[in-house]
C-alpha positions, 0 to 999 in steps of 0.5 A: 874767428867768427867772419860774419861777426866782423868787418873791414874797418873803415881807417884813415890814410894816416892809420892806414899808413901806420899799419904799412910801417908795422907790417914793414917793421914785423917783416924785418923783425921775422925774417918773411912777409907779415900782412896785418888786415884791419877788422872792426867788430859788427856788435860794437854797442854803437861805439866807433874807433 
C-alpha cells in the first residue's frame, strides 16, 4: 500500500461505532485482537463516501 496515496477517513460516529463492532465481532471469530484502520484514497476523482 502506497501511504502517500492515502488518508484517515473523515467517518461519522455512527460508522465509527459500526467498524468497533466489526473488529469486536472478527476478534472473536480469530481468537486474537483485530483492528481495522479506515483510509479513503486522495485521488477519488471528487467523489466522497
Amino acid at each position: 500500500m502506497y501511504e502517500e496515496l492515502y488518508s484517515i477517513a473523515n467517518l461519522k460516529p455512527d460508522d465509527v461505532e459500526e467498524i468497533k463492532n466489526m473488529e469486536h465481532r472478527m476478534s472473536e471469530k480469530v481468537g486474537h485482537p483485530i483492528s481495522l484502520i479506515a483510509y479513503q484514497a486522495e485521488n477519488t476523482r471528487g467523489k466522497s463516501d
